[in-house]
KELUM-343371 format. One line per field, with one value per residue: x, y, z negated of N, C-alpha, C in turn; residue number from 1; residue in one letter. Coordinates in steps of 0.2 Angstrom, whole numbers, plus 5000, padded with zeros to 4 digits. Each point is the difference from the previous one (the first is absolute). Layout:
nxx = X,...
nyy = Y,...
nzz = Z,...
caxx = X,...
cayy = Y,...
cazz = Z,...
cxx = X,...
cyy = Y,...
czz = Z,...
seq = NUM,...
type = A,...
END
This chain:
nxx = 5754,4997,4999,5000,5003,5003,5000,4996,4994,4995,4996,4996,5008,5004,4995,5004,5000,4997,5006,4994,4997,5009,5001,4996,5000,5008,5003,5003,5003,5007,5000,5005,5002,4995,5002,4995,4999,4998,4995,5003,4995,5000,5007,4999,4996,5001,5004,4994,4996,5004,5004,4993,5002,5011,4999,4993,5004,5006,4997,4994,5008,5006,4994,5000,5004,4999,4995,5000,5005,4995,5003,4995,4999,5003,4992,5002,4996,5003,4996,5000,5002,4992,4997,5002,4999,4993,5001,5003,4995,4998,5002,4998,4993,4999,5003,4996,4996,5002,5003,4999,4999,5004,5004,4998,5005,5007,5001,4995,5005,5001,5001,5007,4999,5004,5001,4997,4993,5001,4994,5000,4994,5006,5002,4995,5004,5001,5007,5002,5004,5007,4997,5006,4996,4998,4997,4995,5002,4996,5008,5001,4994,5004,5006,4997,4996,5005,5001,4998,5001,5007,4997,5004,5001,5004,5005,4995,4998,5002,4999,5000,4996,4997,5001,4999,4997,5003,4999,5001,4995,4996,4999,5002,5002,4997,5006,4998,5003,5007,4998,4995,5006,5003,4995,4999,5006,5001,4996,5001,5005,4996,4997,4997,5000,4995,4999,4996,5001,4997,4995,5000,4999,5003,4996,4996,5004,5004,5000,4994,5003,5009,5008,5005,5004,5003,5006,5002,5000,5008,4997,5005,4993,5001,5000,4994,4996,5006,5000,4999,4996,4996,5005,4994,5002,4994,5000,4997,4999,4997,4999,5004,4997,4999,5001,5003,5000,5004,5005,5004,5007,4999,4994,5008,4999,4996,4992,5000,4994,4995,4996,4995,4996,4996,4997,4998,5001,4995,5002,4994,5001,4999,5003,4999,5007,5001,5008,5004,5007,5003,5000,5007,5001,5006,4996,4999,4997,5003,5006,4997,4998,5007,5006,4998,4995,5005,5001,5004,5000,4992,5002,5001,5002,5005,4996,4999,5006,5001,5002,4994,5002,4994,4993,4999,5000,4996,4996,4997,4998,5008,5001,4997,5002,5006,4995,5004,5003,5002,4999,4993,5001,5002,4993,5000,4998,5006,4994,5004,4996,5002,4995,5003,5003,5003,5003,5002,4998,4998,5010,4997,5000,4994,4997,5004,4994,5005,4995,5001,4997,4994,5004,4999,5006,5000,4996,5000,5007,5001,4999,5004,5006,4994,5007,4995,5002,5008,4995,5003,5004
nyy = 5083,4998,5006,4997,4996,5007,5001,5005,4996,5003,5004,5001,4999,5003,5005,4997,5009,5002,5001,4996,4998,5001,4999,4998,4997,4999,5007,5001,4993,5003,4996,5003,4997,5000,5003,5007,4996,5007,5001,5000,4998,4995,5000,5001,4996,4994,5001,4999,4995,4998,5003,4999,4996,4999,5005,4994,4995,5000,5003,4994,4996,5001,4998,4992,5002,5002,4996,4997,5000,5002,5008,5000,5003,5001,5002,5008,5000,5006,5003,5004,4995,4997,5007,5000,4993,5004,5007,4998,4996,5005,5004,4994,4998,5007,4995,4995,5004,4996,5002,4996,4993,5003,5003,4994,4997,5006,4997,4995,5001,5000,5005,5003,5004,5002,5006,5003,5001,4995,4995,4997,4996,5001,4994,4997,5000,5006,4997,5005,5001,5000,4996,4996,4995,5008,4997,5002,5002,5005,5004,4996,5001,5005,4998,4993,5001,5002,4997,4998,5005,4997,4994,4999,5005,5000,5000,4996,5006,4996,5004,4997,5001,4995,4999,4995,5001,4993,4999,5006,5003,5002,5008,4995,5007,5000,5004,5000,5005,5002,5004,4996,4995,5004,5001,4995,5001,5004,4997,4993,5000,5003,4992,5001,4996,5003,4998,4997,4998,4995,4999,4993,5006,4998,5005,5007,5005,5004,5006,5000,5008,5001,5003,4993,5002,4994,5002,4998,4995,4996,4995,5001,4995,5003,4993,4997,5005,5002,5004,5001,5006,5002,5004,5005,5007,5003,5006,4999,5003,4997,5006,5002,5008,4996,5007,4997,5002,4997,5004,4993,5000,5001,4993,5001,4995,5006,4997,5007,5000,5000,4999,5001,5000,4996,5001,4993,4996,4998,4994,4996,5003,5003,5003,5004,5000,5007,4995,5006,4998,5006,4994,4998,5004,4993,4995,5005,5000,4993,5006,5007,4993,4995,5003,5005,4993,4996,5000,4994,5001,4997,4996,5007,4994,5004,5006,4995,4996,5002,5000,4998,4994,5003,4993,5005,5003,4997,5006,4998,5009,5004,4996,5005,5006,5000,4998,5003,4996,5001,4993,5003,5005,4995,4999,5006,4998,5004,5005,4999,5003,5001,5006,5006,5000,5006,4999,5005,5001,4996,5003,5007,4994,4998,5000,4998,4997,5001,4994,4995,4994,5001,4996,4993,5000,5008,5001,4991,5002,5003,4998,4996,5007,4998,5000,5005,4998,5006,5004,5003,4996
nzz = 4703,5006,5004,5006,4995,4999,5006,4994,4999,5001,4999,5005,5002,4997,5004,5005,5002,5003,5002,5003,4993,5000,5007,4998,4995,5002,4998,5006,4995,4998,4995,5001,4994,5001,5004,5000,5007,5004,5004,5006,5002,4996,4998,5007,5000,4996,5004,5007,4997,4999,5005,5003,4995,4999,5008,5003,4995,5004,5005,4996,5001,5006,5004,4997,5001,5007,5002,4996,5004,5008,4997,5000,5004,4993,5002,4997,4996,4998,5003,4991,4995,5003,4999,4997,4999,5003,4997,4992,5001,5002,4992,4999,5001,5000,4994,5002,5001,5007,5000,5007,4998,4998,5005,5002,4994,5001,5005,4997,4997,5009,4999,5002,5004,5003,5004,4996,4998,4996,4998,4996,5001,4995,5001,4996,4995,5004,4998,4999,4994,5002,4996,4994,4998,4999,5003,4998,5003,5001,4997,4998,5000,4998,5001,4998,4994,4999,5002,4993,4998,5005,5000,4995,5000,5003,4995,4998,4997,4993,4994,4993,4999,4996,4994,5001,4993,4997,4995,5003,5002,5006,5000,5003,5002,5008,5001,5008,4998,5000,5004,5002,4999,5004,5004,5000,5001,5003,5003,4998,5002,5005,4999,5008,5001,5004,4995,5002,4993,4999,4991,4997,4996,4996,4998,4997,5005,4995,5000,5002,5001,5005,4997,5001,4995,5002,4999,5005,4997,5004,4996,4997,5003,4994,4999,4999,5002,4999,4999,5003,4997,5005,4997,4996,5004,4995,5003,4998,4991,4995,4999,4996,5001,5007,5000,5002,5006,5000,5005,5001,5001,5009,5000,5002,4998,4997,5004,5003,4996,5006,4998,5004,4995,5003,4996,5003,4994,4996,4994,4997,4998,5006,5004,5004,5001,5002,5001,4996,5002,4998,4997,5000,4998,5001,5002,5004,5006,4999,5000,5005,5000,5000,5002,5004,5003,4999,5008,4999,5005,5002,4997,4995,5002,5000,5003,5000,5003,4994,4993,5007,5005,5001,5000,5005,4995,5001,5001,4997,5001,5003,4998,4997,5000,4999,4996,4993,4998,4995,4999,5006,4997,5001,4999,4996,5004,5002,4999,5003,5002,5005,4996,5000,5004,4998,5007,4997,5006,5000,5001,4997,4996,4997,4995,4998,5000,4994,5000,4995,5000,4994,4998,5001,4998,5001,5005,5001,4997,5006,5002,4998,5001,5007,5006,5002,5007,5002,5000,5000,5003
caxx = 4993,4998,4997,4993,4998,5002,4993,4995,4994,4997,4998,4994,5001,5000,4994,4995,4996,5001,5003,4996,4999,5003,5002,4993,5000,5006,5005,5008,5004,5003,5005,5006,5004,4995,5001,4994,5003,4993,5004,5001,4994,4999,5004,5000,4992,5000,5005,4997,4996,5003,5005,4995,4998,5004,5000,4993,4999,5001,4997,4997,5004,5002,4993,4998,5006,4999,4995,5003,5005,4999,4994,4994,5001,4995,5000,4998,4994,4997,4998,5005,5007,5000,5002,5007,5001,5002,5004,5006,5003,5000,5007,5005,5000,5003,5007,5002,5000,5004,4999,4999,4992,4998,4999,4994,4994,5000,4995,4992,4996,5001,4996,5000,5003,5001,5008,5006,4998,4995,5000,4999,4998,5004,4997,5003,5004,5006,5006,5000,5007,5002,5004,4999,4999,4994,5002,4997,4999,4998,5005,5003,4996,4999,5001,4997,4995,4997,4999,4994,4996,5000,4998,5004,5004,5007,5002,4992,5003,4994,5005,4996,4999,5001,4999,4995,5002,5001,4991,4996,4998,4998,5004,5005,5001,5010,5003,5002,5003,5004,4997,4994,5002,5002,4994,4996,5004,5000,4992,5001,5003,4998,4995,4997,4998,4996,4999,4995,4998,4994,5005,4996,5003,4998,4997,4999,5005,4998,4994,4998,5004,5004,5006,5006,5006,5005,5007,5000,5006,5000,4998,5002,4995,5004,4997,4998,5001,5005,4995,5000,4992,5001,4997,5000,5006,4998,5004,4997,5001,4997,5003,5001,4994,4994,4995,5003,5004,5006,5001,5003,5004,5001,5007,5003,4997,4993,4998,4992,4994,4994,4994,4994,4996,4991,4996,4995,4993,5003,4995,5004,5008,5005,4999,5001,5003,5004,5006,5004,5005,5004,5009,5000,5001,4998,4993,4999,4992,5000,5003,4998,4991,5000,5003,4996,4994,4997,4995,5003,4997,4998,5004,5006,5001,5006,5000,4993,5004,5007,5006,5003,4998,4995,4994,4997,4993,4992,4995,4998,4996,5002,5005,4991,4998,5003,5000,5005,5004,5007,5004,5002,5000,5005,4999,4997,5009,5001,4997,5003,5000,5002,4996,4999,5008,4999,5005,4996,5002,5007,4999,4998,4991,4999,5003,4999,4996,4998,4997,5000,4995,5003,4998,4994,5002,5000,4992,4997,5002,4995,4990,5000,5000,4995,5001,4999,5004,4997,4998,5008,5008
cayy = 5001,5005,5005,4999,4997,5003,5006,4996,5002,5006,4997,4997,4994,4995,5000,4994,5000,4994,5004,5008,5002,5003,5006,5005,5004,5005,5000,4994,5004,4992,5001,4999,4998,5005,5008,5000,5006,5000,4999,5007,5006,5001,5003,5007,5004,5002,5006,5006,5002,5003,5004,5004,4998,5004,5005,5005,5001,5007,5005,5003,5003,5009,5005,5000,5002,5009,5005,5001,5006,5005,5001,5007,5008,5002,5005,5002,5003,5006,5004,5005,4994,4999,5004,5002,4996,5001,5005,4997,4994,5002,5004,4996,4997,5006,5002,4993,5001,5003,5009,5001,4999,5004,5005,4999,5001,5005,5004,4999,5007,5009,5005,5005,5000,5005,4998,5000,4995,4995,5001,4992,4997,4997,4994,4998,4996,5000,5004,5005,4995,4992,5001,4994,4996,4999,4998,5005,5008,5004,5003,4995,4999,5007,5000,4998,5004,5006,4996,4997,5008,5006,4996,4996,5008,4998,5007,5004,4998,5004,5003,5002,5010,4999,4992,4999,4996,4995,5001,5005,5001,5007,5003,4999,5002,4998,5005,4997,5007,5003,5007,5000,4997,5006,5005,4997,5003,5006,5002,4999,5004,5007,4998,5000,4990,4996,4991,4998,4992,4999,4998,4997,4999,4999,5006,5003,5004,5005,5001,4996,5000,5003,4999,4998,5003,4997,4998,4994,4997,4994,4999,4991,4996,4993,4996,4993,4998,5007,5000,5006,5004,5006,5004,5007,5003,5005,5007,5003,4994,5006,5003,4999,5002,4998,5003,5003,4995,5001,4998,4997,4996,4996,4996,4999,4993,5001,5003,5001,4998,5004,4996,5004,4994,5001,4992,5001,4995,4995,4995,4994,5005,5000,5004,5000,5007,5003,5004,5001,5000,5004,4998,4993,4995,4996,4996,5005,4999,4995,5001,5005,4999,4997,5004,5005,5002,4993,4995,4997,4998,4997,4996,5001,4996,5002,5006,4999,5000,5002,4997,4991,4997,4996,5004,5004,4997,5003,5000,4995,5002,4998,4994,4997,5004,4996,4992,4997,5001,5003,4996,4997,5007,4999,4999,5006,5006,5005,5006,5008,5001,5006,5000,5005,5006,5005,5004,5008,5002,4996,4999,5004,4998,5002,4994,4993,4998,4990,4998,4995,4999,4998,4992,4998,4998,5005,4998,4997,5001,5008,4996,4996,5003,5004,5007,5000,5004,5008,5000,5003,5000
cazz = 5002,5004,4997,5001,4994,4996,5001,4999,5004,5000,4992,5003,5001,4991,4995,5003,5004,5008,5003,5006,4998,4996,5003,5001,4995,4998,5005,4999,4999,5000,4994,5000,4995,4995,5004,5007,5005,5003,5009,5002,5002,4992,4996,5002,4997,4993,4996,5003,4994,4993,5004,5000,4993,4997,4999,4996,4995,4998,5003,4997,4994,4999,5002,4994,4997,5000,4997,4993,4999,5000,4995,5005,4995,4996,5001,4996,4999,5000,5006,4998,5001,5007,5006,4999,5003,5006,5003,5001,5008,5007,5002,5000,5008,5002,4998,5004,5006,5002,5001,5004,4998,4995,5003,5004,4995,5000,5008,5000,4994,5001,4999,5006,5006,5007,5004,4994,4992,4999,4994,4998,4993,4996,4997,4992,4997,5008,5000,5006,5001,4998,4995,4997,5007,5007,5007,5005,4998,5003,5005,5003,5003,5006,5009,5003,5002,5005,5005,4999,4999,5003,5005,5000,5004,4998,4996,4995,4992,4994,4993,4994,4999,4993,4998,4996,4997,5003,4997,5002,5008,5006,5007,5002,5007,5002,5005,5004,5003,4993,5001,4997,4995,4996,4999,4996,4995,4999,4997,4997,4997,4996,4996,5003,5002,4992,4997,4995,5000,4996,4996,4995,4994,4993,4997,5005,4998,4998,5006,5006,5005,4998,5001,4996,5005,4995,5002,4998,5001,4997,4996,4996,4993,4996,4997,5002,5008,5003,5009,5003,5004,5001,4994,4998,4996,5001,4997,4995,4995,4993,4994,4994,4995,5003,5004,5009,5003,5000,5007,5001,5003,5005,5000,5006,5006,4999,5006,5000,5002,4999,5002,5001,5002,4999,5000,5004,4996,4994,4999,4995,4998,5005,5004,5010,5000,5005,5000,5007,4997,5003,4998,5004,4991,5000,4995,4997,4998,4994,4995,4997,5000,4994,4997,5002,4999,4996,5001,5004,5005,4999,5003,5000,4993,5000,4993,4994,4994,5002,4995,5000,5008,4998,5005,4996,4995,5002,4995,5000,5006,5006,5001,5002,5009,5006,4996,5003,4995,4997,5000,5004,5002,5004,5010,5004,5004,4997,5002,5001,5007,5003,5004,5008,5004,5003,5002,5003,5006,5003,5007,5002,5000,4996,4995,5002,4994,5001,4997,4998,4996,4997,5001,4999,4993,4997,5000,4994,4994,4999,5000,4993,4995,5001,4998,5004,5004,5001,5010,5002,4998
cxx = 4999,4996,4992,4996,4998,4990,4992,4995,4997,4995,4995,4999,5001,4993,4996,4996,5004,5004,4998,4995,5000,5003,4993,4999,5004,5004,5005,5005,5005,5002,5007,5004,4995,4997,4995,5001,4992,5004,5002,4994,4996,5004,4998,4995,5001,5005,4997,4996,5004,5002,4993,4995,5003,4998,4995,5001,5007,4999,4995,5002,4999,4995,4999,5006,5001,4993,5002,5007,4997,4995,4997,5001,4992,4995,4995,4991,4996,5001,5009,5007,5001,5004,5008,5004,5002,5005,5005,5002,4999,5008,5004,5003,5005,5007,5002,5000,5005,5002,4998,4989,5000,5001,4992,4992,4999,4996,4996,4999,5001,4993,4999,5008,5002,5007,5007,5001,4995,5000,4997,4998,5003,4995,5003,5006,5005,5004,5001,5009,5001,5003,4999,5000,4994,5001,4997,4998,4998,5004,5004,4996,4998,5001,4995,4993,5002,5001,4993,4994,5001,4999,5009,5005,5008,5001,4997,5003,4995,5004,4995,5001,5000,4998,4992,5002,4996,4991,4997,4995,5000,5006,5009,5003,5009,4999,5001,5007,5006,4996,4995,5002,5003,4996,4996,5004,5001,4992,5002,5006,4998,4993,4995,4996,4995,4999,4995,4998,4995,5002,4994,5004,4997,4998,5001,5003,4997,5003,4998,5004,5006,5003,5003,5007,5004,5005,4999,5008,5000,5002,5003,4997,5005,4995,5004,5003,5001,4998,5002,4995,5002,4995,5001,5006,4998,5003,4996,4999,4994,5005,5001,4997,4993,4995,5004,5006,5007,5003,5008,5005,4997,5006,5002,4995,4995,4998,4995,4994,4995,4994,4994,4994,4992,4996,4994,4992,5005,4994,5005,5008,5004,4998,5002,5004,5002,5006,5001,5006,5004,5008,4999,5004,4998,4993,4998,4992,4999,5001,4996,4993,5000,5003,5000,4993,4996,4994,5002,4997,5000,5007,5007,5005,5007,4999,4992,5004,5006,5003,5001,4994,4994,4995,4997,4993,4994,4996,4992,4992,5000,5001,4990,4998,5004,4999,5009,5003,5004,5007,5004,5000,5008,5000,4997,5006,4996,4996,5002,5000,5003,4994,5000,5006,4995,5005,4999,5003,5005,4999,4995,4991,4997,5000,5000,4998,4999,4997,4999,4993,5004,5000,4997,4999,4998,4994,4998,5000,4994,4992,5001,5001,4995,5001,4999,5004,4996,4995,5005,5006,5004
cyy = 5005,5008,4997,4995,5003,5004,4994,5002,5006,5000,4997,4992,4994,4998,4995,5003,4999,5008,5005,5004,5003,5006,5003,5004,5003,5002,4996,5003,4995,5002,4997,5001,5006,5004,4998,5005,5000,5001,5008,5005,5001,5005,5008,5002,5003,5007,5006,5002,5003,5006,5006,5001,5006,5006,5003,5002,5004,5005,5004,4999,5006,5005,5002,5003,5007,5002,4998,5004,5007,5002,5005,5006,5002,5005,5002,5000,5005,5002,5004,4994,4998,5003,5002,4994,4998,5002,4996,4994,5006,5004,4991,4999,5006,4999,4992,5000,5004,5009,5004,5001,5005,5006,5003,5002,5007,5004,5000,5005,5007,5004,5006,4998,5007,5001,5001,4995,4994,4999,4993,5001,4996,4995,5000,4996,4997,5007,5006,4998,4993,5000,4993,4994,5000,4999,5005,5009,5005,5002,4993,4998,5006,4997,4995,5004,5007,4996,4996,5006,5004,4995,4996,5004,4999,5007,5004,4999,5005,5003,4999,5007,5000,4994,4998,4993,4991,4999,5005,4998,5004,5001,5001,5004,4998,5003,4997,5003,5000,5006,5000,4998,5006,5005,4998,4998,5005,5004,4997,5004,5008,5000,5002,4995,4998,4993,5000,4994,4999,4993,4999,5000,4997,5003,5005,5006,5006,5007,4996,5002,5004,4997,4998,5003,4997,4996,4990,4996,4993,4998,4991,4999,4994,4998,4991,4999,5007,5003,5010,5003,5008,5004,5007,5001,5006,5007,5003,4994,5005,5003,4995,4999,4996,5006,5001,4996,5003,4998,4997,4999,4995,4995,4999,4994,5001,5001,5006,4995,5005,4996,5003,4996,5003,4994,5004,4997,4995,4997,4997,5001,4997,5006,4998,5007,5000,5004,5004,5001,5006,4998,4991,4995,4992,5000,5009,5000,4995,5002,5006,4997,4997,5003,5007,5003,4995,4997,4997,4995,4992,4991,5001,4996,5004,5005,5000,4998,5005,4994,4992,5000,4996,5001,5005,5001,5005,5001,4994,5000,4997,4993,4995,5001,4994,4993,4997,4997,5003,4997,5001,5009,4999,5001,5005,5005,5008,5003,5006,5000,5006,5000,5005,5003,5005,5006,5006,5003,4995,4998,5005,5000,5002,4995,4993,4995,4990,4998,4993,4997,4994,4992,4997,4998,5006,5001,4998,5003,5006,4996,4999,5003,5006,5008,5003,5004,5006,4997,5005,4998,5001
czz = 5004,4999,5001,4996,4994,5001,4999,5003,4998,4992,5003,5001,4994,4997,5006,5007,5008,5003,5004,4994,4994,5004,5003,4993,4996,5006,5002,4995,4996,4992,5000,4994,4996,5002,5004,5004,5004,5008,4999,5002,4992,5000,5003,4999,4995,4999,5002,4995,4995,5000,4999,4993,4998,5003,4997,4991,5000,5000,4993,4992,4998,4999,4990,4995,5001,4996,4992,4998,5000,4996,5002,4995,4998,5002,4995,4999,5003,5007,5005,5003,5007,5005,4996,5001,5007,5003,4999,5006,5004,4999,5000,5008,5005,4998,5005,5008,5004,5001,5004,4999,4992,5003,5004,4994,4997,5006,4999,4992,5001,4998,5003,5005,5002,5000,4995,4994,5001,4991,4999,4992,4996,4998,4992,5001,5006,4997,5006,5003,4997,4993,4998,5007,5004,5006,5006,4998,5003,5003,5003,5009,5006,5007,5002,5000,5004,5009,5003,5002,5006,5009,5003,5004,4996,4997,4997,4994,4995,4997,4998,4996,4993,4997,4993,4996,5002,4999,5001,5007,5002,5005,4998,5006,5001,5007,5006,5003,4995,5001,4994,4991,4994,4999,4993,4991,4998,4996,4992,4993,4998,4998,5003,5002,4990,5003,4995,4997,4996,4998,4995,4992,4994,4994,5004,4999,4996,5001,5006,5007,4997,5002,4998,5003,4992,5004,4999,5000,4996,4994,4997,4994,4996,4996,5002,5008,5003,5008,5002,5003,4999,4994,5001,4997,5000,4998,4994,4995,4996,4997,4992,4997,5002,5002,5006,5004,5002,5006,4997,5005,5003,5001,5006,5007,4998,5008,4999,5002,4999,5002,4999,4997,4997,4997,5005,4998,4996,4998,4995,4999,5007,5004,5007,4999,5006,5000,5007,4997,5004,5002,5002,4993,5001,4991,4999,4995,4994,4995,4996,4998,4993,4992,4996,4997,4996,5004,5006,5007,5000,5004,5000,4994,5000,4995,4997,4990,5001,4999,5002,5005,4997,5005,4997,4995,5000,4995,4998,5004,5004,5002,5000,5008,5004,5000,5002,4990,5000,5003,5009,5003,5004,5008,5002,5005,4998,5003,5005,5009,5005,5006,5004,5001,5004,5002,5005,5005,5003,5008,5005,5002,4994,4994,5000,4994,5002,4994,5000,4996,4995,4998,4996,4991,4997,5001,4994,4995,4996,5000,4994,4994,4999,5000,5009,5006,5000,5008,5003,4996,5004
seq = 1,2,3,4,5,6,7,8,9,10,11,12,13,14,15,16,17,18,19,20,21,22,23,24,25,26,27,28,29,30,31,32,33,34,35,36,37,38,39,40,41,42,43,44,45,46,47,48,49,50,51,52,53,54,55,56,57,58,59,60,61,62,63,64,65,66,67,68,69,70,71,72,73,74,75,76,77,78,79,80,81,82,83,84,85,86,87,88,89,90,91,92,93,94,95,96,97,98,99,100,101,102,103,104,105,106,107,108,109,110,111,112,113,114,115,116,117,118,119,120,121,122,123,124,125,126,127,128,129,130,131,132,133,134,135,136,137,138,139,140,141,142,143,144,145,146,147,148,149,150,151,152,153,154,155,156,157,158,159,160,161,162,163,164,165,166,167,168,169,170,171,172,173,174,175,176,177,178,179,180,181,182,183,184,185,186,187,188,189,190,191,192,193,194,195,196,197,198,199,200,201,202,203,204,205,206,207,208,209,210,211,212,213,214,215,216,217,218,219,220,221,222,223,224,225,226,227,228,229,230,231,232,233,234,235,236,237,238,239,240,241,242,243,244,245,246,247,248,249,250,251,252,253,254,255,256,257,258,259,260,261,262,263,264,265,266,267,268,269,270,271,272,273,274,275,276,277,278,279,280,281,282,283,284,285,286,287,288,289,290,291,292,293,294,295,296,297,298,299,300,301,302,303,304,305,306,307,308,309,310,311,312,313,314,315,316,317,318,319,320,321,322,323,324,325,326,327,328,329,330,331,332,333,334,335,336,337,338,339,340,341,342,343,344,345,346,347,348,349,350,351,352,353,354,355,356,357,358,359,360,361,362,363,364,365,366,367,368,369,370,371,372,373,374,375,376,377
type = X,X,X,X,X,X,X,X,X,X,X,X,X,X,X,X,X,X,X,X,X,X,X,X,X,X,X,X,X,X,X,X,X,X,X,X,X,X,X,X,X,X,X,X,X,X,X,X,X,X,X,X,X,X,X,X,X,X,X,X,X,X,X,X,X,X,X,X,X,X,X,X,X,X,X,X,X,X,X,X,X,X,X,X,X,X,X,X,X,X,X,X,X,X,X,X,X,X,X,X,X,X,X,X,X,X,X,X,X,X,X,X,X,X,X,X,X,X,X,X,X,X,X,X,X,X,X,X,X,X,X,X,X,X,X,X,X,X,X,X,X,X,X,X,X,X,X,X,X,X,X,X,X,X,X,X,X,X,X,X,X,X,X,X,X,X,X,X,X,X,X,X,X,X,X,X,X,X,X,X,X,X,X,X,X,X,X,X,X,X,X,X,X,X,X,X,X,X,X,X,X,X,X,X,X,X,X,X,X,X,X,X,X,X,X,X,X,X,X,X,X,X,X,X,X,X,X,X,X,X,X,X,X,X,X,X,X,X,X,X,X,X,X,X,X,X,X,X,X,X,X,X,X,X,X,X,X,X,X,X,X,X,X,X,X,X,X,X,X,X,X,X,X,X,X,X,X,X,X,X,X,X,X,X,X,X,X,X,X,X,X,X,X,X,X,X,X,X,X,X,X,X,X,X,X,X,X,X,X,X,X,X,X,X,X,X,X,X,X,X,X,X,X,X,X,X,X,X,X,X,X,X,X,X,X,X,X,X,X,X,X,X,X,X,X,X,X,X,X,X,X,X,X,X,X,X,X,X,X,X,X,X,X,X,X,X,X,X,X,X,X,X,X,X,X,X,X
END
């Protein structure tokens, strides 16, 4: 039997209609052993259509599959959370950015200039060195900023004159000069170069001004979760008997520390202090506040405990001021600012006085704990 015996007529045509009438109301098309085939300009259509079908519905696959993956970051409530949240994406962004745009983010915080020294407003939560896996660092950072600072002058360079801790702010000064870098060393070592910081604690010191002058040194916390903080190793103990003090064996890796301090107002059990530190004792100021005077700067989650890594715990006043809970006293950064350098006769001029304002989180803090700024700082 031939093939062309084999091929039947169209469905149109079994059902009696007249063949011009059945190719007006269907396409051509042939059924062969079962199988339907459409012409060639069907087939291409049809796959244009589909081909634009599949992309759009994958396109808003995916669309629909990141926005469920991605989780939005939670942003805290309070005023207080906000803005430390802040802080935290802006030191993030500073640590993604290339070094060259984080250097540039350092130019725009200058605060003094001239032909020896320059001074920069240490941003929050920016490492001064490199430690662990920070990718950006203020010393890491020197040759291109001083390029950047010196109108892109080939063989410019900075020194950093001294260091500020990773959560601290203010005047950061750095040496354009080895001349100038040693000078300003040397002030330092014979304890000429005042430093002044200001500093939100937690109760309020007693006497309201004086002196701390206690050796400090490192210190292994056992427990649960073993850790290392810098502790009192002081020279003097009570007597026996309790009416007197007793001067002690200095321990070897013991450092001097002297710290100067003033309260300047208080409120709802915190104060606005003013340090001056005569000595460079890594966490000096944390340690003689917390330690020392039993009133530990506010944000200091490190030595508000000793004996174990905890956020630090607020009084139930306080934690009213700041409308913050308990639970989230984790997002308060640490209080401790370097608010003024002052170096005497330098370079044969007369003093040289830098000054820093204060930022915008320590502000708040202070409205809120209704404590008011001095009109002179």
């Amino acid at each position: 039997m031939s093939r062309m015996q084999l091929a039947r007529p169209c469905v149109g045509a079994s059902r009696g209609l007249h063949p011009a009438a059945v190719r007006k109301t269907q396409p051509s098309c042939f059924l062969f052993t079962g199988r339907k085939f459409a012409t060639v300009s069907e087939q291409n259509s049809a796959t244009r259509t589909t081909r634009r079908l599949r992309a759009a519905d994958i396109a808003a696959r995916l669309r629909s599959e990141k926005e469920k993956t991605t989780e939005k970051p939670k942003v805290p409530g309070s005023p207080v959370q906000r803005r430390v949240t802040e802080l935290k994406q802006f030191t993030q962004q500073l640590q993604s950015v290339h070094p060259n745009v984080f250097a540039k983010a350092l130019s725009n915080s200058l605060i003094y200039q001239d032909q020896h020294l320059i001074a920069i407003n240490k941003p929050y939560g920016v490492p001064v060195y490199n430690s662990g896996d920070v990718r950006n660092s203020i010393a890491e950072s020197l040759p291109v900023l001083a390029k950047i600072l010196s109108g892109m002058q080939g063989g410019s360079q900075l020194h950093l004159c001294y260091s500020l801790e990773k959560d601290a702010t203010g005047v950061l000064l750095l040496a354009k000069t080895e001349e100038a870098y040693e000078r300003v060393q040397s002030l330092i070592k014979s304890r000429q170069m005042e430093s002044k910081y200001m500093v939100v604690t937690v109760g309020v010191p007693v006497p309201s001004e004086g002196m701390v002058d206690i050796p400090i040194i490192e210190k292994e916390v056992l427990g649960p979760q073993s850790h290392f903080k810098m502790g009192l190793s002081p020279l003097y103990r009570l007597s026996e008997e309790g009416n007197g003090l007793t001067r002690v064996r200095a321990h070897r890796q013991a450092q001097g520390a002297v710290t100067q301090y003033r309260v300047l107002d208080s409120s709802a059990s915190c104060s606005l202090v003013e340090l001056q530190p005569f000595t460079g004792v890594k966490h000096q100021l944390r340690v003689h506040m917390a330690l020392a005077l039993g009133c530990p700067i506010l944000g200091d989650h490190k030595y508000a405990n000793w004996n174990k890594l905890a956020p630090q715990k607020l009084p139930e006043g306080v934690l009213r001021r700041l409308d913050l809970e308990q639970s989230k006293t984790r997002y308060l950064p640490l209080h401790l600012h370097a608010r003024q350098i002052i170096l005497p006769g330098f370079k044969g001029q007369g003093d040289l006085n830098v000054s820093c304002p204060l930022p915008k989180y320590f502000i708040m803090t202070l409205k809120r704990l209704q404590i008011p700024l001095p009109e002179k700082l």
